[in-house]
PQR file of N, CA, C, O and H, with PARSE charges and radii, in Angstrom:
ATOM      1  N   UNK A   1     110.836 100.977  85.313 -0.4000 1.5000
ATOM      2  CA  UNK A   1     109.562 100.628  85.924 -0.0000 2.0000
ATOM      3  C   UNK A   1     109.704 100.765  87.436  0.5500 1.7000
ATOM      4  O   UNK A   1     110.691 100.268  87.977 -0.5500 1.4000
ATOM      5  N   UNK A   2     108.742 101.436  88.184 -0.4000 1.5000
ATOM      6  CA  UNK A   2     109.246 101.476  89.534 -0.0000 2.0000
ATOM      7  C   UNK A   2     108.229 100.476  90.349  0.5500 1.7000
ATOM      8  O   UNK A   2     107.048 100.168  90.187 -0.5500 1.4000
ATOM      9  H   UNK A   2     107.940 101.840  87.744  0.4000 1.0000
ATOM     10  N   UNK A   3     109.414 100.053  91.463 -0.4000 1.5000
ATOM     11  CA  UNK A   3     108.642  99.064  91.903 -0.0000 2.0000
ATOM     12  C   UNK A   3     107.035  98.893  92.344  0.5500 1.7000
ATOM     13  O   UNK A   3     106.381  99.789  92.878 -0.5500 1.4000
ATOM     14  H   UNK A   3     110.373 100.303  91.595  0.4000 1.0000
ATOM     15  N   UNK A   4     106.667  97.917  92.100 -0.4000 1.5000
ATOM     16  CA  UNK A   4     104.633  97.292  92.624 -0.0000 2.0000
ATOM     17  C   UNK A   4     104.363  97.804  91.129  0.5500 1.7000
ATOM     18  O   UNK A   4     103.224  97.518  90.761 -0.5500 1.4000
ATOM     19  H   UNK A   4     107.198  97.189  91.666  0.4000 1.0000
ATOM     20  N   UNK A   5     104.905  98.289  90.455 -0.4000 1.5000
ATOM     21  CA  UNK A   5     104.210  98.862  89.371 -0.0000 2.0000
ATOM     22  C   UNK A   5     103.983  97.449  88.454  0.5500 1.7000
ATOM     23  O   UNK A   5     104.565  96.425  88.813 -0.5500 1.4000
ATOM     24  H   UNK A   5     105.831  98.521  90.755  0.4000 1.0000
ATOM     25  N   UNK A   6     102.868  97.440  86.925 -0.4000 1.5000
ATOM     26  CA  UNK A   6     102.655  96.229  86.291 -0.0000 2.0000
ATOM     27  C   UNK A   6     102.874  96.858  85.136  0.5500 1.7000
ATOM     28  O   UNK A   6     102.313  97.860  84.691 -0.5500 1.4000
ATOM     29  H   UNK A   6     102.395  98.271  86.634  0.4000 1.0000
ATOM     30  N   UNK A   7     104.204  95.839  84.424 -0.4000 1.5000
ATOM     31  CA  UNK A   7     104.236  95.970  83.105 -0.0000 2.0000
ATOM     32  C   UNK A   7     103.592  96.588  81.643  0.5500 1.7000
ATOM     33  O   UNK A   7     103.446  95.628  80.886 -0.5500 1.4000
ATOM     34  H   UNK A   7     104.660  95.026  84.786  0.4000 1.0000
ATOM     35  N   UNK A   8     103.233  97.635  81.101 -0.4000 1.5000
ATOM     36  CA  UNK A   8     102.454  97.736  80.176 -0.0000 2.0000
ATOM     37  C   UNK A   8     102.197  96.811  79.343  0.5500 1.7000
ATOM     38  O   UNK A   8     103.105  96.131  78.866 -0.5500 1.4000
ATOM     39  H   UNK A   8     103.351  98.414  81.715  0.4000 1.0000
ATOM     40  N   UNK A   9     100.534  96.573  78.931 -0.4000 1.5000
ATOM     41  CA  UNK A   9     100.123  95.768  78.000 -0.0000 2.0000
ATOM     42  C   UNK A   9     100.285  96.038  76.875  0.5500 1.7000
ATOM     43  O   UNK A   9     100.314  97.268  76.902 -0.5500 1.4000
ATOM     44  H   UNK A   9      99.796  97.126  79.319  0.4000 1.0000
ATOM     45  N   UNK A  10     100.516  95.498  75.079 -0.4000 1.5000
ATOM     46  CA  UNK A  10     100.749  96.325  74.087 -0.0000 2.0000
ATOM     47  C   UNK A  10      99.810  95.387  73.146  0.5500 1.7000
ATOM     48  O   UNK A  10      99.525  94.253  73.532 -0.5500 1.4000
ATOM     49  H   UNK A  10     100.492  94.499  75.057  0.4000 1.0000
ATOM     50  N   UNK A  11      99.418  95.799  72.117 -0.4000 1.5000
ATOM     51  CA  UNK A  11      98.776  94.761  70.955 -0.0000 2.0000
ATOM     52  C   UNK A  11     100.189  93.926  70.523  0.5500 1.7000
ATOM     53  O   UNK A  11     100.178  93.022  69.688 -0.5500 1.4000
ATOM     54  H   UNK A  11      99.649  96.720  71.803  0.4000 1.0000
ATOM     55  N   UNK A  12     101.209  94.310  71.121 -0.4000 1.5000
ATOM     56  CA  UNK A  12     102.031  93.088  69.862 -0.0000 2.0000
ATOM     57  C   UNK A  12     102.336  91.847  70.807  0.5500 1.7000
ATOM     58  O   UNK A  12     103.173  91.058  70.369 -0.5500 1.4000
ATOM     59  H   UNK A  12     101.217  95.044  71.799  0.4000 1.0000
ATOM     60  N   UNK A  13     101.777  91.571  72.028 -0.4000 1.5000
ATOM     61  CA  UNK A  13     101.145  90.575  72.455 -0.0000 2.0000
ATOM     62  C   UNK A  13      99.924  90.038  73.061  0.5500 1.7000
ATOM     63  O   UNK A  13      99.701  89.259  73.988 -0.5500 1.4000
ATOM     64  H   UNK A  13     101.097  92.212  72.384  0.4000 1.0000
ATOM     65  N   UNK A  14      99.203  90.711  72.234 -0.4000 1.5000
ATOM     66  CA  UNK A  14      97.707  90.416  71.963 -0.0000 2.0000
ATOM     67  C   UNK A  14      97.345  89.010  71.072  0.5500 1.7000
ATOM     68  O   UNK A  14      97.866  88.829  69.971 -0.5500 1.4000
ATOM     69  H   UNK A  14      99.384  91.343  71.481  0.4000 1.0000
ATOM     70  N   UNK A  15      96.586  88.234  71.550 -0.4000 1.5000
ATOM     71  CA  UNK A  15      96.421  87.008  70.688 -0.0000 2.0000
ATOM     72  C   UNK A  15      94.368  87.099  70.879  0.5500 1.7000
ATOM     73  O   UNK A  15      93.631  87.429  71.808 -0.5500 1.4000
ATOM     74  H   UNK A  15      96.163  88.381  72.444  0.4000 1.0000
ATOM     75  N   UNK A  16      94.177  86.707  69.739 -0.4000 1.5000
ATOM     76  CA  UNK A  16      92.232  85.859  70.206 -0.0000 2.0000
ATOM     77  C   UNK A  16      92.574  84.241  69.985  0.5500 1.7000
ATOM     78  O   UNK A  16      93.054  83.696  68.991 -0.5500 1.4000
ATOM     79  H   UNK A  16      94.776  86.439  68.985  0.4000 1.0000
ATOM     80  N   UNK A  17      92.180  83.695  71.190 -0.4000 1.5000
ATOM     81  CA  UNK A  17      92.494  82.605  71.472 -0.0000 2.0000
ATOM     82  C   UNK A  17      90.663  81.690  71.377  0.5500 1.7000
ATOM     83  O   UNK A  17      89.720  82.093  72.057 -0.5500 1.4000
ATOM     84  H   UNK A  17      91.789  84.137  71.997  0.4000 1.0000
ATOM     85  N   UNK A  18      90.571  80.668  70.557 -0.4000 1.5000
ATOM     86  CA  UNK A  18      89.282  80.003  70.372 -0.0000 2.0000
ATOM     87  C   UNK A  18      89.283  78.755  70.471  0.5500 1.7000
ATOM     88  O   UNK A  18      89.808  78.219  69.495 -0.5500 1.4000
ATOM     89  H   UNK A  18      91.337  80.340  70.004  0.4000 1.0000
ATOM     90  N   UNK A  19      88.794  77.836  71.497 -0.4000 1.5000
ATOM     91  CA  UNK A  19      88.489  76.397  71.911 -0.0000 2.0000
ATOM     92  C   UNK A  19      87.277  76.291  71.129  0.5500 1.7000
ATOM     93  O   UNK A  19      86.376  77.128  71.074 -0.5500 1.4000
ATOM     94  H   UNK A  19      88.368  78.272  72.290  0.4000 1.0000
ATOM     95  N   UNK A  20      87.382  74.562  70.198 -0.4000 1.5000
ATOM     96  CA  UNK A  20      86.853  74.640  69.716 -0.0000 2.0000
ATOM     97  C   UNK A  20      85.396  73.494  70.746  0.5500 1.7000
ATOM     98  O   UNK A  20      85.961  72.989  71.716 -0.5500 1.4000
ATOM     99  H   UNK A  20      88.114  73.883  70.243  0.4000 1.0000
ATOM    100  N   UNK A  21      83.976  73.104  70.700 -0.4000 1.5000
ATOM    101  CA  UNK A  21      83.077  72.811  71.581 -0.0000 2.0000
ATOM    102  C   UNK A  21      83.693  71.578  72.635  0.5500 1.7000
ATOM    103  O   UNK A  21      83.397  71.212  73.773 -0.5500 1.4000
ATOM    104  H   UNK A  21      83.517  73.514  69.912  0.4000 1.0000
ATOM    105  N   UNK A  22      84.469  71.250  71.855 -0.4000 1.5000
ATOM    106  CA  UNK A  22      84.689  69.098  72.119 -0.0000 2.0000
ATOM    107  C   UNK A  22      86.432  69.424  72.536  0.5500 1.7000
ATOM    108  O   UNK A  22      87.395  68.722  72.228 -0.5500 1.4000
ATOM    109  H   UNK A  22      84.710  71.546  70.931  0.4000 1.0000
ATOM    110  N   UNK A  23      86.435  70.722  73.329 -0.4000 1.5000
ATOM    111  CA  UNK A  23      87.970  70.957  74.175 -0.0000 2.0000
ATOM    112  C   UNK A  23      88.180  69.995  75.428  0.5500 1.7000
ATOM    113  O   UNK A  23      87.206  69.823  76.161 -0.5500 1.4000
ATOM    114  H   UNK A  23      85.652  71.292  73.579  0.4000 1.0000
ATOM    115  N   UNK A  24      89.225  69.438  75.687 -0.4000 1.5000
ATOM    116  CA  UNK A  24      88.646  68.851  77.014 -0.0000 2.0000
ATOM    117  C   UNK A  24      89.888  68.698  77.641  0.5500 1.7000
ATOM    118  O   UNK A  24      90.417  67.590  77.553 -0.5500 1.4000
ATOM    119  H   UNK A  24      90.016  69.578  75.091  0.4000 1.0000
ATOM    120  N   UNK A  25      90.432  69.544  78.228 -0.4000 1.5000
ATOM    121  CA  UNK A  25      91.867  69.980  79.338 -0.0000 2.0000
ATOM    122  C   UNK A  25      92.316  68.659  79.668  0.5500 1.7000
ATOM    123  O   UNK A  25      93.334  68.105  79.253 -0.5500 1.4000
ATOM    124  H   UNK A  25      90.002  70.444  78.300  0.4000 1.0000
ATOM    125  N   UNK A  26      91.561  68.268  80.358 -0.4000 1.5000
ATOM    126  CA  UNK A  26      92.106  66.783  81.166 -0.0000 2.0000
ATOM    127  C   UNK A  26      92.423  65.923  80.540  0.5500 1.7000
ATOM    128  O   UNK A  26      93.097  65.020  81.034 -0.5500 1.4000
ATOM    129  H   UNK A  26      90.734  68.719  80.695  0.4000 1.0000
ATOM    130  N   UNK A  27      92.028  65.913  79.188 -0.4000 1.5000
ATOM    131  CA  UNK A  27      92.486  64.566  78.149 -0.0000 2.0000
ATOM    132  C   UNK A  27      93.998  65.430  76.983  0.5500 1.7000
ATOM    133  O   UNK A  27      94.943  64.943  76.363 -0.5500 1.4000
ATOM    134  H   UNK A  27      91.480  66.647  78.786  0.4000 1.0000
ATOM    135  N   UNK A  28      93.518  66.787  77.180 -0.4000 1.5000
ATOM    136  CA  UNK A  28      95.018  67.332  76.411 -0.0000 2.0000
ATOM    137  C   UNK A  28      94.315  67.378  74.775  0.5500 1.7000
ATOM    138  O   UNK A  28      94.905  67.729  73.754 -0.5500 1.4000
ATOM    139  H   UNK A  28      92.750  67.182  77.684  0.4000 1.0000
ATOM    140  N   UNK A  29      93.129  66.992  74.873 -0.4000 1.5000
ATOM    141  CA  UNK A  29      92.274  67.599  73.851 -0.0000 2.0000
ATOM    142  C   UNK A  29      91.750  68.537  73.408  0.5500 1.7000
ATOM    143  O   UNK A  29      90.519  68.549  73.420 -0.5500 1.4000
ATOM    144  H   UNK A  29      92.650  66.707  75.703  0.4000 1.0000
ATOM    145  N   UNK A  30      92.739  70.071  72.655 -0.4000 1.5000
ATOM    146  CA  UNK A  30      92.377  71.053  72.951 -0.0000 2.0000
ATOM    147  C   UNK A  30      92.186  71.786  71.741  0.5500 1.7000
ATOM    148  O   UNK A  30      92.699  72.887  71.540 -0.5500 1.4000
ATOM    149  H   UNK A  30      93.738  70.060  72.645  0.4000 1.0000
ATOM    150  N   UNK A  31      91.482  71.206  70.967 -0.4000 1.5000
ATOM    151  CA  UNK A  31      92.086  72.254  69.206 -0.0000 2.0000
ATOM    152  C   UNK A  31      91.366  73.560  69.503  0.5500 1.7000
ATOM    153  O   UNK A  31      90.816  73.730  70.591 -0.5500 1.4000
ATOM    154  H   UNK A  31      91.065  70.312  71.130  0.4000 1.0000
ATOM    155  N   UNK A  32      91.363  74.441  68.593 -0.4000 1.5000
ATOM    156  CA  UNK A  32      91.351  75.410  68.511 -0.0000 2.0000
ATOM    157  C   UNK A  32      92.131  76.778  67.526  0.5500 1.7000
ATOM    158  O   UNK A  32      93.345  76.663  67.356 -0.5500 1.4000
ATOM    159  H   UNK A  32      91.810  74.304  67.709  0.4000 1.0000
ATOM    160  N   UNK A  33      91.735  77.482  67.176 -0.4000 1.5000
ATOM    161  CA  UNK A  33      92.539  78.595  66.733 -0.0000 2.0000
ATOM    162  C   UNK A  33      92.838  79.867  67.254  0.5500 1.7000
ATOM    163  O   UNK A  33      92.066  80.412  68.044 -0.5500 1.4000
ATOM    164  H   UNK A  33      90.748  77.576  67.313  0.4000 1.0000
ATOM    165  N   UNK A  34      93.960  80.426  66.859 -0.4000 1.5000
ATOM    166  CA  UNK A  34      94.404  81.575  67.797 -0.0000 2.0000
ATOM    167  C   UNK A  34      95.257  82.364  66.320  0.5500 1.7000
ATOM    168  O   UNK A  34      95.820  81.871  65.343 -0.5500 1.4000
ATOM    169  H   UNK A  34      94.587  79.983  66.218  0.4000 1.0000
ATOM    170  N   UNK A  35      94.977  83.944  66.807 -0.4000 1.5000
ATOM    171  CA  UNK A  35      95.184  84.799  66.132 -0.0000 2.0000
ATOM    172  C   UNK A  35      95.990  86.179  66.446  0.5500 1.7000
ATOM    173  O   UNK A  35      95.593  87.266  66.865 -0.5500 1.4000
ATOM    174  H   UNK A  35      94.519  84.344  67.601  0.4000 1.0000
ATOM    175  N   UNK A  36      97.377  85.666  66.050 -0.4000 1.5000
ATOM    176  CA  UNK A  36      97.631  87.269  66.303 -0.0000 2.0000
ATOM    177  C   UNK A  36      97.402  88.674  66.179  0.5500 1.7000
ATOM    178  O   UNK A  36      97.112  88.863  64.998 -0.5500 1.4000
ATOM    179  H   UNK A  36      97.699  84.782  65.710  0.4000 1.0000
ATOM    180  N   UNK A  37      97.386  89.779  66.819 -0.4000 1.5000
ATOM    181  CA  UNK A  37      96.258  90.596  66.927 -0.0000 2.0000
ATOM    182  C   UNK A  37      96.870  91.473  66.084  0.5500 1.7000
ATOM    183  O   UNK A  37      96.138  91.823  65.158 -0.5500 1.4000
ATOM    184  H   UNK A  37      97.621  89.626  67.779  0.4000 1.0000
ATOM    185  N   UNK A  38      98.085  92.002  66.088 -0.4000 1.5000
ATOM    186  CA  UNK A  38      98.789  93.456  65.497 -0.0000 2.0000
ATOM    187  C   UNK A  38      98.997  92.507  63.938  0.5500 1.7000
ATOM    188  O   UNK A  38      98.471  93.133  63.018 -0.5500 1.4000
ATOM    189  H   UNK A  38      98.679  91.717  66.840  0.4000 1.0000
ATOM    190  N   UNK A  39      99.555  91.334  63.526 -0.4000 1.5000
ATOM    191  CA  UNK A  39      99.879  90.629  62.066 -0.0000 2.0000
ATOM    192  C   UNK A  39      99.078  90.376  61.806  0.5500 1.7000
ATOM    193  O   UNK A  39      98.889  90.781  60.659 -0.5500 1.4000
ATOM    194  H   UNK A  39      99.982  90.825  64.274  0.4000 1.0000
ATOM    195  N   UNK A  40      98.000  89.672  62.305 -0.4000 1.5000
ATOM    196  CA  UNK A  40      96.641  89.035  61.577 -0.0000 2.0000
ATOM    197  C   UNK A  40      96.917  87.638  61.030  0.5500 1.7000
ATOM    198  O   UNK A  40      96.240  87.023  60.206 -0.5500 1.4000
ATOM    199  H   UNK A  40      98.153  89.344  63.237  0.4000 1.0000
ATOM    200  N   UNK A  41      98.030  87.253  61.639 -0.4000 1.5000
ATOM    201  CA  UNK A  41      98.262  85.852  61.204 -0.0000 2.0000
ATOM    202  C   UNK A  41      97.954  84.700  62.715  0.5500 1.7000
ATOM    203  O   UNK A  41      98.149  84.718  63.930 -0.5500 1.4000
ATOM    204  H   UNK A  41      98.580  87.753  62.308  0.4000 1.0000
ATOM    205  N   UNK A  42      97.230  83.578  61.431 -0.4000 1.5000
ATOM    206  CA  UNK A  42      96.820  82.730  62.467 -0.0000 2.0000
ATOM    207  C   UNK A  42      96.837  81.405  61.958  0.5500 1.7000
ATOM    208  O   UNK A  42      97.000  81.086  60.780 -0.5500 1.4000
ATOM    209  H   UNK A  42      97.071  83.562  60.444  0.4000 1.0000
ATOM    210  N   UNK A  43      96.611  80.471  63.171 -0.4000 1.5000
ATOM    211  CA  UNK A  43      96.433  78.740  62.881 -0.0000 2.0000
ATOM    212  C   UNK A  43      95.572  78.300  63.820  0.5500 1.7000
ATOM    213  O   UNK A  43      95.016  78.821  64.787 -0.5500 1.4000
ATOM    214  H   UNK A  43      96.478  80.730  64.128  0.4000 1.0000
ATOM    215  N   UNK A  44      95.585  76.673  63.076 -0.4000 1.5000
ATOM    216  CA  UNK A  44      94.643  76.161  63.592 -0.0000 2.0000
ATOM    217  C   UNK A  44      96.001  75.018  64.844  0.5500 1.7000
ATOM    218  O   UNK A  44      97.086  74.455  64.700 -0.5500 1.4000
ATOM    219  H   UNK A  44      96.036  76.249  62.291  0.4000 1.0000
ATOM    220  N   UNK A  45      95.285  75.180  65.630 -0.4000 1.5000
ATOM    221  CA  UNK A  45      95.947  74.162  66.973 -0.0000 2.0000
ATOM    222  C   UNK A  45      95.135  72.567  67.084  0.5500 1.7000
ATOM    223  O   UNK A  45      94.179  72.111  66.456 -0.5500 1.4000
ATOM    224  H   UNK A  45      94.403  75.638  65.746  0.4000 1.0000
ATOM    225  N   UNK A  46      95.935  72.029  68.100 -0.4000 1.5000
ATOM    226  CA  UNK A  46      94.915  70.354  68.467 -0.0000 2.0000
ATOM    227  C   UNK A  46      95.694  70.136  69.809  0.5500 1.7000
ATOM    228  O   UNK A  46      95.181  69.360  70.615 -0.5500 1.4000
ATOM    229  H   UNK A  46      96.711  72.400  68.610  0.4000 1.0000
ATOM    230  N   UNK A  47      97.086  70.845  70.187 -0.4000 1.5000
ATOM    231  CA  UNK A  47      96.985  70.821  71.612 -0.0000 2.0000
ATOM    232  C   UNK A  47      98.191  71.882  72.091  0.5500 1.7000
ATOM    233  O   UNK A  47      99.057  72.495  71.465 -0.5500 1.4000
ATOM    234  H   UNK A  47      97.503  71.475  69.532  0.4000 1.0000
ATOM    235  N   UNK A  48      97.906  71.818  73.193 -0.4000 1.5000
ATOM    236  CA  UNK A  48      98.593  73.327  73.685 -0.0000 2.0000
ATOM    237  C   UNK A  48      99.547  73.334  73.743  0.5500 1.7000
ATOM    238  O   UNK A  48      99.912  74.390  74.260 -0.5500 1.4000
ATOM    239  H   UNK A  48      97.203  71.320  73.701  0.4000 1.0000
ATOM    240  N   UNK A  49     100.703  72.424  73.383 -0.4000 1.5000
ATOM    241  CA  UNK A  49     101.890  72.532  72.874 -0.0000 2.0000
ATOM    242  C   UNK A  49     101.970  73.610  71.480  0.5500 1.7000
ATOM    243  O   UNK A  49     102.923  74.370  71.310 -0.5500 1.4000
ATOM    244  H   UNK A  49     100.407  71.567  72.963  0.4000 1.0000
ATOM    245  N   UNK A  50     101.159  73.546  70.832 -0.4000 1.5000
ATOM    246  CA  UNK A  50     101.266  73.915  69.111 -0.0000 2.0000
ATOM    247  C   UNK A  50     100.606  75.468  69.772  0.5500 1.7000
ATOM    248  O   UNK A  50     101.032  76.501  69.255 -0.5500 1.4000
ATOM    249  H   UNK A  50     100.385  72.928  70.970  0.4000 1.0000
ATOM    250  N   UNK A  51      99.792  75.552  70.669 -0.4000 1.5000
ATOM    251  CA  UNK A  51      99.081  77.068  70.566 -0.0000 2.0000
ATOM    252  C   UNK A  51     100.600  77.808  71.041  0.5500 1.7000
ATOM    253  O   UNK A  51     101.164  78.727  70.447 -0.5500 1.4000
ATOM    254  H   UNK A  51      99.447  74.713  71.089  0.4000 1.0000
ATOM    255  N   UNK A  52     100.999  77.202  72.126 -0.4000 1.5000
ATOM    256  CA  UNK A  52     102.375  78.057  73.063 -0.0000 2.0000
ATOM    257  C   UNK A  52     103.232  78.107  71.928  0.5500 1.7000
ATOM    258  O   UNK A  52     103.676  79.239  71.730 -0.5500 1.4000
ATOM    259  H   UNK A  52     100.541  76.455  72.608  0.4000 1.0000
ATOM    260  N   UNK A  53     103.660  77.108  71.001 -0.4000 1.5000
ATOM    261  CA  UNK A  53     104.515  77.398  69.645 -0.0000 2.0000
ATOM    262  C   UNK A  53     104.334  78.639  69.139  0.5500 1.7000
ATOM    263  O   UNK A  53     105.293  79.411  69.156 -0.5500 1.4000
ATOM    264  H   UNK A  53     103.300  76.189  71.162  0.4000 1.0000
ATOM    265  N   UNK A  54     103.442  78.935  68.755 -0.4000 1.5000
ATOM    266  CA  UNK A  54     102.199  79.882  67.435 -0.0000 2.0000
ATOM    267  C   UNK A  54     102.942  81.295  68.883  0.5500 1.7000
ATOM    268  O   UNK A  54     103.929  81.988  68.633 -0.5500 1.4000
ATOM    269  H   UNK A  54     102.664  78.308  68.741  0.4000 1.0000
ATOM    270  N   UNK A  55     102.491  81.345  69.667 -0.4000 1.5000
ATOM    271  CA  UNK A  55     102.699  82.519  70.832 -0.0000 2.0000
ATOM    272  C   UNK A  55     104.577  82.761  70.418  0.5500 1.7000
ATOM    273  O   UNK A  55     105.010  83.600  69.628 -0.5500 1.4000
ATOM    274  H   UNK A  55     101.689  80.783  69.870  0.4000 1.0000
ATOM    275  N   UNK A  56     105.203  82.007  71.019 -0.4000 1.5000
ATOM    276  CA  UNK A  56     106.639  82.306  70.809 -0.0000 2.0000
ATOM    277  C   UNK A  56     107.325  82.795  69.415  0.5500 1.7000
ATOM    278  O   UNK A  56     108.123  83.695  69.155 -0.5500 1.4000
ATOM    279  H   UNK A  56     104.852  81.326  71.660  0.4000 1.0000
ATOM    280  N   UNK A  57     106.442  81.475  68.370 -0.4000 1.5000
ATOM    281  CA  UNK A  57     107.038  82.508  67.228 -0.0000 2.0000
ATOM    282  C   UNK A  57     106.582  83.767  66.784  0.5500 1.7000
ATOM    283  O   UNK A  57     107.237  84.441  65.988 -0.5500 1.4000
ATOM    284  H   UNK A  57     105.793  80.744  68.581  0.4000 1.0000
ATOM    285  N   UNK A  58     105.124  84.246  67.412 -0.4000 1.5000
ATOM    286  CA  UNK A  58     104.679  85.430  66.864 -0.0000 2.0000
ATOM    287  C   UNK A  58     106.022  86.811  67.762  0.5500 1.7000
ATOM    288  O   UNK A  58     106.677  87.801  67.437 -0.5500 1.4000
ATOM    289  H   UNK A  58     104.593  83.699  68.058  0.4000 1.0000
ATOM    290  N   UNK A  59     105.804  86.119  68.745 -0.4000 1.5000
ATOM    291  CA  UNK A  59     106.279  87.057  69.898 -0.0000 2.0000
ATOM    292  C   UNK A  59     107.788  87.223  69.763  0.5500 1.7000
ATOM    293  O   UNK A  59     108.388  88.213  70.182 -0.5500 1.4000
ATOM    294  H   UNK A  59     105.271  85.314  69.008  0.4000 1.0000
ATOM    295  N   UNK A  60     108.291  86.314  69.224 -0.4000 1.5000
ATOM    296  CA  UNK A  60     110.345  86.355  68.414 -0.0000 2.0000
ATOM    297  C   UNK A  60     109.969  86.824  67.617  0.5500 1.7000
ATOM    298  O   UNK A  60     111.067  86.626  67.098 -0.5500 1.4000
ATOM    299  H   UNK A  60     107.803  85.510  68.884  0.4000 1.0000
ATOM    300  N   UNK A  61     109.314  87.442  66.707 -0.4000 1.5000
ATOM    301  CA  UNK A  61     109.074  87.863  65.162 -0.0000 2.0000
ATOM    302  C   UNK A  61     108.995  89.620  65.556  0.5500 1.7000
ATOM    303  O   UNK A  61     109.416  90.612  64.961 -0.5500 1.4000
ATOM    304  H   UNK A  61     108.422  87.603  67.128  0.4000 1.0000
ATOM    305  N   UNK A  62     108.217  89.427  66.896 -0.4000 1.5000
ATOM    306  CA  UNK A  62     107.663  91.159  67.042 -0.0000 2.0000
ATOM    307  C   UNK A  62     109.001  91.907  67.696  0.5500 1.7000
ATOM    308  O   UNK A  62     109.460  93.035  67.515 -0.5500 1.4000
ATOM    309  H   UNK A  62     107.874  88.621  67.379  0.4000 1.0000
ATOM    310  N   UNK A  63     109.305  91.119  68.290 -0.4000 1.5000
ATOM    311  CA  UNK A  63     111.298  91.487  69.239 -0.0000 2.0000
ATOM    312  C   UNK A  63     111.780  91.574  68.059  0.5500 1.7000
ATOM    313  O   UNK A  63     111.854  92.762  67.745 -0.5500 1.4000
ATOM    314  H   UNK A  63     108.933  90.203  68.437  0.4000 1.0000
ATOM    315  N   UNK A  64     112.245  90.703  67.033 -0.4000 1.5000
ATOM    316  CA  UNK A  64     113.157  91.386  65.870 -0.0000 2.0000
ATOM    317  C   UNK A  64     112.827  91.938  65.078  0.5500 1.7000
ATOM    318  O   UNK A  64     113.586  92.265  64.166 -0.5500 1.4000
ATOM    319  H   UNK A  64     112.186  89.738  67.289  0.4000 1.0000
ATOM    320  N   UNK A  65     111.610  92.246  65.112 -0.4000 1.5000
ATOM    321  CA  UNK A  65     110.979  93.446  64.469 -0.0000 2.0000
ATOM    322  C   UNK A  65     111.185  95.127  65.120  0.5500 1.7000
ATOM    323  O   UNK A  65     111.254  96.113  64.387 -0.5500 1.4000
ATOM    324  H   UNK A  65     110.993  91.980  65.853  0.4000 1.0000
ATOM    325  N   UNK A  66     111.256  95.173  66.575 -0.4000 1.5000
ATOM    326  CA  UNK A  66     111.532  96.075  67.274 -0.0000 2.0000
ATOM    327  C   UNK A  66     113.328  96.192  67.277  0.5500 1.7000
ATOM    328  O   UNK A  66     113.826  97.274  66.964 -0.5500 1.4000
ATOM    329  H   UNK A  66     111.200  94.372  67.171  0.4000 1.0000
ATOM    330  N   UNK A  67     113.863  95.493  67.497 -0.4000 1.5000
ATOM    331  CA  UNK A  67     115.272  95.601  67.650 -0.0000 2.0000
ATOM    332  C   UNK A  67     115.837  96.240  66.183  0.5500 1.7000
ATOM    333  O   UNK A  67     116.795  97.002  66.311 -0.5500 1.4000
ATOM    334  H   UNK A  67     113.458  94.615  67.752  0.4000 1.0000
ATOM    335  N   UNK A  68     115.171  95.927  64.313 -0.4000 1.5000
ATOM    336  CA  UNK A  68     115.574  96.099  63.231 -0.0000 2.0000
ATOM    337  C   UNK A  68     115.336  97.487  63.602  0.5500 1.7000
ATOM    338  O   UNK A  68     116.346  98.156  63.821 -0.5500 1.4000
ATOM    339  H   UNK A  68     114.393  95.307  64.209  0.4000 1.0000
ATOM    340  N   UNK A  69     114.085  98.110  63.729 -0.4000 1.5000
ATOM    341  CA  UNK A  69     113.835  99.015  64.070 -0.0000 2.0000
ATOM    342  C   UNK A  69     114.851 100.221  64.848  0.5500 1.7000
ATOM    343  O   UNK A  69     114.674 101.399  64.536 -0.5500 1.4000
ATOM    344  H   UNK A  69     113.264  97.566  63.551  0.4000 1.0000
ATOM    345  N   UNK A  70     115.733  99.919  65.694 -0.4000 1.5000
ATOM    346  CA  UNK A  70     116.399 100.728  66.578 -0.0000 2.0000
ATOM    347  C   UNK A  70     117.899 100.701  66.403  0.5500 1.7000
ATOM    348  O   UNK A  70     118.714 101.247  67.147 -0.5500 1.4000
ATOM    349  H   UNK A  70     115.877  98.963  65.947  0.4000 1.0000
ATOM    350  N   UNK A  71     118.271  99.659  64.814 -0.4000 1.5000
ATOM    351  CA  UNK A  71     119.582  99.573  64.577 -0.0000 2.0000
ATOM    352  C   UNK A  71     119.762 100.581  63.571  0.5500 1.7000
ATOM    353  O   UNK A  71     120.879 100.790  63.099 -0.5500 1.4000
ATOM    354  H   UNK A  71     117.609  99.215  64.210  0.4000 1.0000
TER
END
C-alpha cells in the first residue's frame, strides 16, 4: 500500500447494522440487529458489547477462511 493511500473496502467486512426505536447511547441501551453481509448470518444485540462480539467473530471466521484458502 503506498503511503496517504486508504485501505481497500471488501464485503467480508461489510455488516447492516439496525437500532432498534427505544436505542438510547447514553443509558447503554442499544438492542438491535446486525448482519453479516458476505455469510448472511445474523443476531439480535441489547448492547454494544454483544454487537462488537458478533463483528470479531464474523471477522476471525473470514481470516481463517482466507488463510485455509492459501495453505
Amino acid at each position: 500500500m503506498q503511503p496517504g493511500s486508504t485501505p481497500r473496502l471488501s464485503s467480508q467486512g461489510a455488516f447492516v447494522v439496525q437500532f432498534r426505536d427505544d436505542v438510547n447511547f447514553a443509558t447503554g441501551h442499544c438492542p438491535g440487529r446486525v448482519e453479516h453481509v458476505r455469510s448472511g448470518q445474523a443476531r439480535h444485540f441489547q448492547a454494544l458489547h454483544e454487537l462488537l462480539d458478533f463483528f470479531a467473530q464474523m471477522l476471525a471466521a473470514v481470516e481463517a477462511e482466507s488463510s485455509d484458502e492459501y495453505a
